[in-house]
C-alpha positions as CSV (number, residue, x, y, z in Angstrom):
1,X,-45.0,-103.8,-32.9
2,X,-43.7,-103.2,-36.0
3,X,-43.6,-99.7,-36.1
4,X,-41.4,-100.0,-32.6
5,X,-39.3,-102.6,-34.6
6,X,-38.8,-99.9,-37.5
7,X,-37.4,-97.0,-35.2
8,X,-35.4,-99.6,-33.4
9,X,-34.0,-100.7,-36.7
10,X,-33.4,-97.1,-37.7
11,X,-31.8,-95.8,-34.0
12,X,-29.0,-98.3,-34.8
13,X,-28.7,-97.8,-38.5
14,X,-27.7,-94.3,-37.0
15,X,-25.5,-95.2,-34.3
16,X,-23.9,-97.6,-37.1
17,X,-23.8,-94.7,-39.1
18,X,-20.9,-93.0,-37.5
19,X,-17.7,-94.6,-36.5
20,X,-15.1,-94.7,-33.5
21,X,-11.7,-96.2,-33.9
22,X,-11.4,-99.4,-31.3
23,X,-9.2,-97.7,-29.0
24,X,-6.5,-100.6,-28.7
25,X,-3.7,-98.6,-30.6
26,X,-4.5,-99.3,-33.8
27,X,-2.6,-96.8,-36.8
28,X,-4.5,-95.8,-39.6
29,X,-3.8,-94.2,-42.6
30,X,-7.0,-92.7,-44.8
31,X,-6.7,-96.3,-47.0
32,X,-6.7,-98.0,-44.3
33,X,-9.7,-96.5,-42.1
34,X,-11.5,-96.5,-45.3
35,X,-11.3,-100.4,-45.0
36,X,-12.1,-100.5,-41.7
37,X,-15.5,-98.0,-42.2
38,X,-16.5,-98.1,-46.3
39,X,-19.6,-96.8,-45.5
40,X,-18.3,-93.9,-43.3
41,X,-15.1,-93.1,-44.6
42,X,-16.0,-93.9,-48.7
43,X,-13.3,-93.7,-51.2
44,X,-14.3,-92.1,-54.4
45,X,-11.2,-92.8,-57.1
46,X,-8.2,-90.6,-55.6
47,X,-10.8,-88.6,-53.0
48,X,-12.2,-89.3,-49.8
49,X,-15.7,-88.4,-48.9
50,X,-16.9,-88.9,-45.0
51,X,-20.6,-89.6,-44.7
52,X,-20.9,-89.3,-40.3
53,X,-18.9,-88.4,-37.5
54,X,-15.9,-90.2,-36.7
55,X,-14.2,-90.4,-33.5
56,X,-10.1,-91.3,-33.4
57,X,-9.7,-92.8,-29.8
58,X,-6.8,-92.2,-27.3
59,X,-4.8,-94.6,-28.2
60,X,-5.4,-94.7,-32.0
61,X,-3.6,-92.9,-34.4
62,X,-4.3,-91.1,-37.8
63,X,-1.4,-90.5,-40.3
64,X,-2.6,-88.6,-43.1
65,X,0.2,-89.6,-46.3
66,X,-1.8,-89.0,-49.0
67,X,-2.1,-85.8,-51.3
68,X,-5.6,-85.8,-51.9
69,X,-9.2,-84.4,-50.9
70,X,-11.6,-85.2,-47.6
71,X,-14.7,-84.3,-48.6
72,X,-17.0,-84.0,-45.2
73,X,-21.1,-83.8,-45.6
74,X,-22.8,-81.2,-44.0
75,X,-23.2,-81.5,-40.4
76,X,-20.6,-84.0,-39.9
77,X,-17.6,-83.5,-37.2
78,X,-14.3,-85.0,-36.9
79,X,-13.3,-85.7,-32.9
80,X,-9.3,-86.5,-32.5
81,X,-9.0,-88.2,-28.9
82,X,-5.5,-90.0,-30.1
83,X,-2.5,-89.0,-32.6
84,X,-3.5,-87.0,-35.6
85,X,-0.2,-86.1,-37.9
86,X,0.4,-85.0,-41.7
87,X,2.9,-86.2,-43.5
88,X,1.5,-85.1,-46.8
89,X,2.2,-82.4,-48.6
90,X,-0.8,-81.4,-50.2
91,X,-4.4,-82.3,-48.2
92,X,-7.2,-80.9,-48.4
93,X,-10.4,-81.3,-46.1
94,X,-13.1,-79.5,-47.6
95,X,-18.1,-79.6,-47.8
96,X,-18.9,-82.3,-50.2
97,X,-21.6,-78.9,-51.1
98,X,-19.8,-75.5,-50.2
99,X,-23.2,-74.4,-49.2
100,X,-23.8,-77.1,-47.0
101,X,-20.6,-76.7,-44.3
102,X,-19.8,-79.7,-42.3
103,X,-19.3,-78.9,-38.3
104,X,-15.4,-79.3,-38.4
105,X,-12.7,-80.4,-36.1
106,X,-12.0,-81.3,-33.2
107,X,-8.5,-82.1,-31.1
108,X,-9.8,-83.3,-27.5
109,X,-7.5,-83.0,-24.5
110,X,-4.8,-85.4,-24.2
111,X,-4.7,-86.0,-27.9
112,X,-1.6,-85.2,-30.1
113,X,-2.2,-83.1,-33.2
114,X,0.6,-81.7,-35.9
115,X,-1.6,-80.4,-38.9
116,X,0.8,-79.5,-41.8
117,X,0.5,-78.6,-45.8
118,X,-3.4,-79.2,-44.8
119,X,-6.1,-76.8,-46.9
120,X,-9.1,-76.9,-44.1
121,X,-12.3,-74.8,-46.0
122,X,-15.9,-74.2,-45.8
123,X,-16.2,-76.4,-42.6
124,X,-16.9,-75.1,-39.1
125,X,-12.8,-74.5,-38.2
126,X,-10.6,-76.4,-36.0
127,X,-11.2,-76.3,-32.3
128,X,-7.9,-77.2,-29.7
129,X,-8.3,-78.5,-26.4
130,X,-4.8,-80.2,-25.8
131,X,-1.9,-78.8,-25.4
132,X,1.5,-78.5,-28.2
133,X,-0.9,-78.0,-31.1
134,X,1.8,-77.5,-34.6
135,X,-0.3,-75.8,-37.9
136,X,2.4,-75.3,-40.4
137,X,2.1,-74.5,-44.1
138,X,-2.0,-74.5,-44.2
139,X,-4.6,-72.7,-45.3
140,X,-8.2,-72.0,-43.9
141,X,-10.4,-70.2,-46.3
142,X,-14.4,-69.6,-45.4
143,X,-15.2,-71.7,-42.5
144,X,-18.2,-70.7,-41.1
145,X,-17.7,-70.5,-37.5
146,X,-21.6,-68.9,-36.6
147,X,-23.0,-72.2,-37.4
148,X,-25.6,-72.8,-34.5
149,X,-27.8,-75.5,-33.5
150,X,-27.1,-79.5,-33.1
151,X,-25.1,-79.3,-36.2
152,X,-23.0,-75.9,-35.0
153,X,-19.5,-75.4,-35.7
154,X,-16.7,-77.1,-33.1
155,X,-14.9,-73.8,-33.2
156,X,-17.7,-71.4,-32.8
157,X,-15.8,-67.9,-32.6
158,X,-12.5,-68.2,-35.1
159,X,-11.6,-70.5,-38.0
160,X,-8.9,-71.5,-35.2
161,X,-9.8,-72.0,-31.5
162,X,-7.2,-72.8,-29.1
163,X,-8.6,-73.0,-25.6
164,X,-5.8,-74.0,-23.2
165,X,-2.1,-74.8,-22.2
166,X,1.1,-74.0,-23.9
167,X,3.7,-75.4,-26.8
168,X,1.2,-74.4,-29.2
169,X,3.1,-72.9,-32.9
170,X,1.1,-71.9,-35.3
171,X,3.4,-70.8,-38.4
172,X,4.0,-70.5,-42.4
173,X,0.2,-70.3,-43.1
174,X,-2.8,-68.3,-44.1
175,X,-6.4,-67.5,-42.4
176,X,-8.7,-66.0,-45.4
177,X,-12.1,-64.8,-45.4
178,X,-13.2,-66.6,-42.7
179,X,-16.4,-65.7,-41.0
180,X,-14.9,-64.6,-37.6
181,X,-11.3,-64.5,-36.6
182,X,-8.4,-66.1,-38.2
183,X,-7.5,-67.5,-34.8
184,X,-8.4,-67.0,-31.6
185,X,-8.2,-68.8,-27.8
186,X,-10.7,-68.3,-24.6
187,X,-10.9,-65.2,-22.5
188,X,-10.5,-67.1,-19.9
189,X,-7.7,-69.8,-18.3
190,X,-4.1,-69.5,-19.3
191,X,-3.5,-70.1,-23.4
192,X,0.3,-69.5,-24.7
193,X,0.9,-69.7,-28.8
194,X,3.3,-68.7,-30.9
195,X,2.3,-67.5,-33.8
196,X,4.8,-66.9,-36.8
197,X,5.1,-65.4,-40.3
198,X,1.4,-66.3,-41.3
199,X,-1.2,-64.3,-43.5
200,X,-4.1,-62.9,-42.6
201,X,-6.7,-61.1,-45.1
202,X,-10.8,-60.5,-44.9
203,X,-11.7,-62.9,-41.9
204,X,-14.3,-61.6,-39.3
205,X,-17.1,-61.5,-42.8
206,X,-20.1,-61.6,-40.6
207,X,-18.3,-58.0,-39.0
208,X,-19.1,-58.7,-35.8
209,X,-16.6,-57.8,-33.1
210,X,-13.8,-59.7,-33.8
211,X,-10.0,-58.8,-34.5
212,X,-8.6,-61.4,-36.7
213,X,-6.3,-62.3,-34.3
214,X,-7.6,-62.8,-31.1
215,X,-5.8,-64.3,-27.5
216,X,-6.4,-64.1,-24.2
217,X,-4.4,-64.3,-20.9
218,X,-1.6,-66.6,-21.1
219,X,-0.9,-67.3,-17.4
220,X,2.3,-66.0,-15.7
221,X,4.7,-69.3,-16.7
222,X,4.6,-68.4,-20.5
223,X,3.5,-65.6,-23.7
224,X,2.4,-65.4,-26.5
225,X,4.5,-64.1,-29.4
226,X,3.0,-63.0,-32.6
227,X,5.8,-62.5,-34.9
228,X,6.3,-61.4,-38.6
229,X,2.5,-62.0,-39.8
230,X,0.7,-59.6,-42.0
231,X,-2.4,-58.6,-41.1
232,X,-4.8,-57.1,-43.7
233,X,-8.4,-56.3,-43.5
234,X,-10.8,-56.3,-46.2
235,X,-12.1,-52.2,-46.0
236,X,-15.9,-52.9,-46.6
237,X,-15.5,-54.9,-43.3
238,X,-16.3,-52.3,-40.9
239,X,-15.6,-54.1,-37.3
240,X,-12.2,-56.3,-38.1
241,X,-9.6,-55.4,-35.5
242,X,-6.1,-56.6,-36.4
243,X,-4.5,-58.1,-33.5
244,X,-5.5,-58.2,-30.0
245,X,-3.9,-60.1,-26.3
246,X,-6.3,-59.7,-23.8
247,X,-7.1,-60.6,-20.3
248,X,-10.8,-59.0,-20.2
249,X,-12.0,-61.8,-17.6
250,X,-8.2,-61.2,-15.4
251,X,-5.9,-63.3,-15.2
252,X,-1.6,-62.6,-16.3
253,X,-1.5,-61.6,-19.8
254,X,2.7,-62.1,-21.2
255,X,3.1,-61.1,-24.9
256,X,5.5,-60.2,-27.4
257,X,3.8,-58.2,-31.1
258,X,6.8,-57.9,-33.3
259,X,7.7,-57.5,-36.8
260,X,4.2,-57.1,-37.8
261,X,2.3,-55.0,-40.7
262,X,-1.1,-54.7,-39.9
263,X,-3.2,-52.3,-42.4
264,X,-6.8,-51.8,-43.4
265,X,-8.4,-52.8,-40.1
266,X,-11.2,-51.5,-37.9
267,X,-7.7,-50.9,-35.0
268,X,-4.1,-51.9,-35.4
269,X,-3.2,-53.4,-32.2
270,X,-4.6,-53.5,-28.8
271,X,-4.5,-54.9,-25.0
272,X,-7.2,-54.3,-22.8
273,X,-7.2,-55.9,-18.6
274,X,-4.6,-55.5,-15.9
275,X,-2.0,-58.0,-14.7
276,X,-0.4,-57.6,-18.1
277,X,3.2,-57.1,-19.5
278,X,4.6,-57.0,-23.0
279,X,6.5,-55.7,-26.2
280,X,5.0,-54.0,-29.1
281,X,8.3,-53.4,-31.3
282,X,9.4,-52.7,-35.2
283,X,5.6,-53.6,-36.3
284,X,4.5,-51.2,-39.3
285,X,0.6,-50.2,-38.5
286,X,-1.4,-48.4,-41.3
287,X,-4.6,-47.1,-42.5
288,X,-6.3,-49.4,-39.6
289,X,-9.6,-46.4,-39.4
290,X,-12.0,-48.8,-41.2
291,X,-15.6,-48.2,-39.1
292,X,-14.4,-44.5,-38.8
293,X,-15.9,-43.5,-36.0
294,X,-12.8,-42.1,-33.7
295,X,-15.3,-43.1,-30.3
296,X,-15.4,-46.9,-31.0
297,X,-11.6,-47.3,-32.1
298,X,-9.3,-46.6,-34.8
299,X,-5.9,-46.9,-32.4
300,X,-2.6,-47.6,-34.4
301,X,-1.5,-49.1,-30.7
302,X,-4.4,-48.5,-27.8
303,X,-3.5,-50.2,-23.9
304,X,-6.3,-50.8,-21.7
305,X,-5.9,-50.9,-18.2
306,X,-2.3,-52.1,-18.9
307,X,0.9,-52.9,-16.4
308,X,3.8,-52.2,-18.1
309,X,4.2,-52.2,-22.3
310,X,6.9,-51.1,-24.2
311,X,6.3,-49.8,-27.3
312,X,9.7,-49.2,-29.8
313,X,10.5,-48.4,-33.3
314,X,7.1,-48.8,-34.6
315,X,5.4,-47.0,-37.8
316,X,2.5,-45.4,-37.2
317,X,0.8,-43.8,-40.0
318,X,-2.7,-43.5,-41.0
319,X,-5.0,-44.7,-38.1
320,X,-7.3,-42.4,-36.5
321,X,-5.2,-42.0,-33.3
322,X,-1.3,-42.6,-33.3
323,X,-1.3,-44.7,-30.0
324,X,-4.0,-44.6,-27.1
325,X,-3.1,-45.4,-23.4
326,X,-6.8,-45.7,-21.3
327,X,-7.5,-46.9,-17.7
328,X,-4.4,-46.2,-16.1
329,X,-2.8,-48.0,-18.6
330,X,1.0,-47.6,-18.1
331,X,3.0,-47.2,-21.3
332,X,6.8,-46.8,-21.8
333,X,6.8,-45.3,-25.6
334,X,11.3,-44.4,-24.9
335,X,13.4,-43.4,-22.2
336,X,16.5,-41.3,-21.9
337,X,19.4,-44.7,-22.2
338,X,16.6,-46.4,-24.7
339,X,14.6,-44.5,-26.8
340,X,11.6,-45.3,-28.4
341,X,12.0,-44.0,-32.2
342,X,8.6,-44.8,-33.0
343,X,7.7,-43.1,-36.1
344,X,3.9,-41.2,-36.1
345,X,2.4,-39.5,-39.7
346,X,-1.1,-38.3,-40.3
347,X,-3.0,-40.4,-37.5
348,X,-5.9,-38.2,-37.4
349,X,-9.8,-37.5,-37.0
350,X,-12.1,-34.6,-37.5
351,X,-9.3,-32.5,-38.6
352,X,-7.4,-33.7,-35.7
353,X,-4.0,-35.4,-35.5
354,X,-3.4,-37.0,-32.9
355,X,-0.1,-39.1,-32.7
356,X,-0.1,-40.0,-29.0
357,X,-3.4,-39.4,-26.0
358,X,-2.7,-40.3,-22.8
359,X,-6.2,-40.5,-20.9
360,X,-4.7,-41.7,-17.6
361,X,-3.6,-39.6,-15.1
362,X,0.0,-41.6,-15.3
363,X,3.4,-39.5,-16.5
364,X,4.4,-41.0,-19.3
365,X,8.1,-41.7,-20.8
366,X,7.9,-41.1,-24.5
367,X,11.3,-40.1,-25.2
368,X,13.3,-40.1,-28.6
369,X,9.9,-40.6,-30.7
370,X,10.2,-39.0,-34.5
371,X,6.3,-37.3,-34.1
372,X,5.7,-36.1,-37.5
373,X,7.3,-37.5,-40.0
374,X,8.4,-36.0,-43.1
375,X,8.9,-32.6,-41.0
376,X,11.2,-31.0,-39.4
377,X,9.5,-30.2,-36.0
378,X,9.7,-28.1,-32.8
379,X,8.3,-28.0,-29.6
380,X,5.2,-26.4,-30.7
381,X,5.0,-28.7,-33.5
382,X,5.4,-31.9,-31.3
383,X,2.6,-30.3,-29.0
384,X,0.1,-29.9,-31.2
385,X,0.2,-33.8,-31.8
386,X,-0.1,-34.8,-28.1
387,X,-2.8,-34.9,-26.2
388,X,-2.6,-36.0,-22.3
389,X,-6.1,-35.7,-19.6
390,X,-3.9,-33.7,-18.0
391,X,-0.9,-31.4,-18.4
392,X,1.9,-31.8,-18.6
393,X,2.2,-35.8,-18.5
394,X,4.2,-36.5,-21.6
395,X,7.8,-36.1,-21.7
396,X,9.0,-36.1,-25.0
397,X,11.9,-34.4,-25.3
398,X,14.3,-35.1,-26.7
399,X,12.6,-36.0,-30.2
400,X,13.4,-37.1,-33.9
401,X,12.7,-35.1,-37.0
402,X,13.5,-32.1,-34.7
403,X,14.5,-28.7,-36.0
404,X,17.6,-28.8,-33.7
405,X,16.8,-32.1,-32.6
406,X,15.7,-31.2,-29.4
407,X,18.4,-31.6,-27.4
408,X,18.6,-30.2,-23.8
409,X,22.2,-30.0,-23.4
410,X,23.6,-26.6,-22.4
411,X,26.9,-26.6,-23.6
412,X,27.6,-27.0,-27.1
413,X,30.8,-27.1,-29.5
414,X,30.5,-24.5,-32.3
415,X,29.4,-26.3,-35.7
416,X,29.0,-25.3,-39.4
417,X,28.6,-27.1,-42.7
418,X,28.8,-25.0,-46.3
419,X,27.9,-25.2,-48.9
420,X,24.5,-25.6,-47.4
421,X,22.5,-26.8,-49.9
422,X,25.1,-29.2,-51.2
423,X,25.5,-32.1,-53.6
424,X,26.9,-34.5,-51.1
425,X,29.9,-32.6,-51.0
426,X,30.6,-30.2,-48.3
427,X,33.1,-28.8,-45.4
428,X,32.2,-29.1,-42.1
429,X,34.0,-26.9,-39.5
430,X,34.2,-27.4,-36.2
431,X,35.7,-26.1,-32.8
432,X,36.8,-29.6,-31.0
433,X,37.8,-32.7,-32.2
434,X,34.6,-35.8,-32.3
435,X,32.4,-37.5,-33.9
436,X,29.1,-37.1,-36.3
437,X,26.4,-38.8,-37.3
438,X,23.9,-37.4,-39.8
439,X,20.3,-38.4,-39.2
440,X,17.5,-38.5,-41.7
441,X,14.5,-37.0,-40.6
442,X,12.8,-40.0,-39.4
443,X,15.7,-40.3,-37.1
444,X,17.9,-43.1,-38.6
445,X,21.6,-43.1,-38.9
446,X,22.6,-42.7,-42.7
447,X,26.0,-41.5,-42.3
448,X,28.6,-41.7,-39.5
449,X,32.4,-40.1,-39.3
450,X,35.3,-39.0,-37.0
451,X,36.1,-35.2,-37.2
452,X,39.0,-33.1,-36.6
453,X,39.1,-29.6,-34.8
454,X,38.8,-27.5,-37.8
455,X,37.9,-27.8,-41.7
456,X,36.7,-31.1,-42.4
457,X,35.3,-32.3,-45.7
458,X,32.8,-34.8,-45.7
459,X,31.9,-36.9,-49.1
460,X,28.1,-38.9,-48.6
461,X,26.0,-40.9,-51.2
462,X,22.5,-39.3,-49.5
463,X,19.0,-39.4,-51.4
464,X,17.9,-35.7,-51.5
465,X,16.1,-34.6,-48.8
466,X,16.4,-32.6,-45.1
467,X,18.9,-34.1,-42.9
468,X,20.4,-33.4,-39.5
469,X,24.3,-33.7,-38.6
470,X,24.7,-34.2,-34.7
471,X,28.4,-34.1,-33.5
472,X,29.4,-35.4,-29.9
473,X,32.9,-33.9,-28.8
474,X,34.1,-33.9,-24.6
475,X,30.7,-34.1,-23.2
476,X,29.1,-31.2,-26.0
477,X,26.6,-31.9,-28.6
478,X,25.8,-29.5,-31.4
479,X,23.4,-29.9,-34.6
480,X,22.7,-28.3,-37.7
481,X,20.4,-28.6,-40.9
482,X,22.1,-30.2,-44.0
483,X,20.1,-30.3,-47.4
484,X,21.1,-32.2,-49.7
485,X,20.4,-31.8,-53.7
């Protein structure tokens, strides 16, 4: 009898142990839930440390105001079911022992969650399960998201897990050496976030398969946008991808990859699944070769089994392949009324480069692309750096950095510039009246003027280098090579 009347007496010194807000709309702040649970929620001086799980009911809310520190034990969660907003500028929510991570966070469906100015660490990560989740200004450094067992991580496969709906932002902050991804949602169900001018460096340290940014579908009412971030691996991390949207399980896949620079990763950035449609414009994507082996990656841009992506004005230097297209995938890389002026250098493997492989048996649009940069190319030149399954299933003429530009037009107007090397000051002479532009050789516009029939001179402020002048006059076009000294 008494040793029944022990583990009764410890069972509910356990249950007490943890604590769950009474669910009648009750508004805490940290001061005042540490009132209501001393022993859970203990203040320690200016710092909070929380000794069990505790549970924020649906109706309850949770206002953090204070600048100060949450220390969590190990193997204790926090569960939002209510209102969970920062209005501090400085939190952090960190393991009482770093060695010891606590489980982590988690916002149930139907809660409402704005985490700002919040530093999350050495914790299990965040998990989302409602919808019109707000991150702003944080930081989340070394959660270990391969936690397993009764005491796992609540966000078991990126330091952020977003699992469903739309509304979600995610902006202003940085993912750091976390053990998985930065952030990721399910490969499954419909999941739309915008994610905006945040850092991420190192995550994915147990280098398993995992980009550091890493959706799935989004349904067909919404996208996600992933805007302005940087995107930087750690090189002795073999297997971090940069960023990836993709709808392996099915499903309508929307997305917009803009403004990005993603360098140092195992790929730059990739789509894999049908049903999909998107925009990968003006991202910069460098150096992303990290595991090296050409078979298993190494893309600057590679589409999967893709709808319809268009691809403009990105930089493309450094990866193993330029851009891949697989699958069928269906690329548009430029077109006649809207080029592409992507720019490719040194994308290359086993003495290869390759800036663009088509292995589909698609035709595909790649028109107005500068395909070696830093050179002034031809046909042959362009060629050598395009490989297709089969023949003659890239058009990709007309180019940048061409010799002559690569223009296809027939007819064109007599044009002459001396002195030819020049000093930014020449004479350009001409058989019709028009217009120039002088190009550099990556293709863009440094210099633009209206020309007379005749002797023209021409005054610039150019860097030296290899340029081209085009000039457009009654339906003619005509280039020719300036240098510049």
């Amino acid at each position: 009898m008494k040793k029944f009347t022990f583990l009764f007496v410890m069972c509910c010194g356990f249950i007490n142990a943890q604590f769950t807000s009474p669910n009648n709309g009750t508004n805490y702040t940290l001061t005042s839930l540490s009132a209501a649970a001393p022993t859970v929620l203990v203040k320690n001086g200016t710092d909070y440390t929380l000794t069990a799980d505790l549970t924020l009911s649906a109706t309850d809310k949770l206002l953090i105001d204070e600048n100060t520190t949450l220390k969590v034990n190990s193997g204790v969660a926090i569960f939002v079911y209510g209102e969970y907003k920062t209005t501090a500028t400085n939190f952090t929510i960190t393991a009482s022992d770093i060695t010891a991570p606590y489980r982590g966070i988690r916002f149930e469906e139907g809660s409402v969650a704005e985490m700002k100015n919040t530093r999350v660490e050495y914790g299990g990560g965040v998990r989302v399960l409602t919808t019109g989740f707000l991150m702003d200004n944080c930081i989340l450094y070394k959660n270990n998201n391969s936690l397993s067992g009764s005491t796992g991580s609540l966000a078991s496969s990126a330091a952020l897990a977003l699992f469903q709906g739309s509304g979600h932002v995610v902006k202003n902050s940085q993912f750091l050496e976390n053990s998985r991804a930065g952030i990721n949602s399910g490969a499954s169900g419909a999941l739309a976030v915008d994610i905006i001018n945040n850092y991420f460096y190192g995550n994915n340290t147990d280098n398993g398969n995992y980009p550091q940014i890493n959706m799935g579908p989004t349904g067909s009412a919404d996208s996600t946008r992933v805007v302005n971030n940087i995107v930087t691996g750690n090189r002795a991390i073999l297997r971090a991808g940069g960023i990836s949207v993709s709808g392996l399980l099915g499903g309508t896949t929307r997305f917009r990859v803009e403004g990005n620079t993603v360098r140092d990763n195992r790929f730059g950035i990739t789509h894999q699944g049908a049903g999909t449609s998107g925009i990968v414009r003006n991202n910069i994507i460098e150096n992303n070769n990290t595991e090296n082996n050409p078979n298993l990656g190494g893309s600057g841009i590679s589409l999967t089994g893709t709808q319809n992506v268009i691809v403009r004005n990105n930089q493309i230097r450094g990866n193993l392949w330029g851009i891949t297209v697989l699958s069928n995938a269906i690329i548009d890389l430029g077109t006649e009324e809207k080029h592409g002026n992507n720019i490719f250098k040194n994308n290359g493997n086993n003495g290869t480069t390759t800036a663009f492989f088509n292995n589909t048996p698609n035709t595909v649009n790649a028109i107005g692309n500068c395909w070696r940069e830093d050179e002034l190319s031809n046909d042959t030149m362009v060629q050598a750096v395009i490989g297709s399954l089969n023949p003659n299933t890239v058009n990709f003429k007309p180019y940048n950095c061409a010799e002559i530009m690569a223009v296809s037009d027939v007819s064109k107007s007599k044009l002459s510039v001396y002195p030819n090397p020049s000093k930014n000051h020449f004479f350009l002479e001409t058989e019709n009246t028009g217009n120039i532009v002088i190009q550099d050789i990556s293709g863009k516009v440094v210099f633009s003027s209206i020309v007379n029939k005749g002797k023209n001179e021409i005054n610039t402020n150019l860097q030296s280098g290899v340029y081209i002048i085009t000039q457009q006059s009654e339906g003619k076009k005509s280039n020719t090579k300036l240098i510049i000294k």
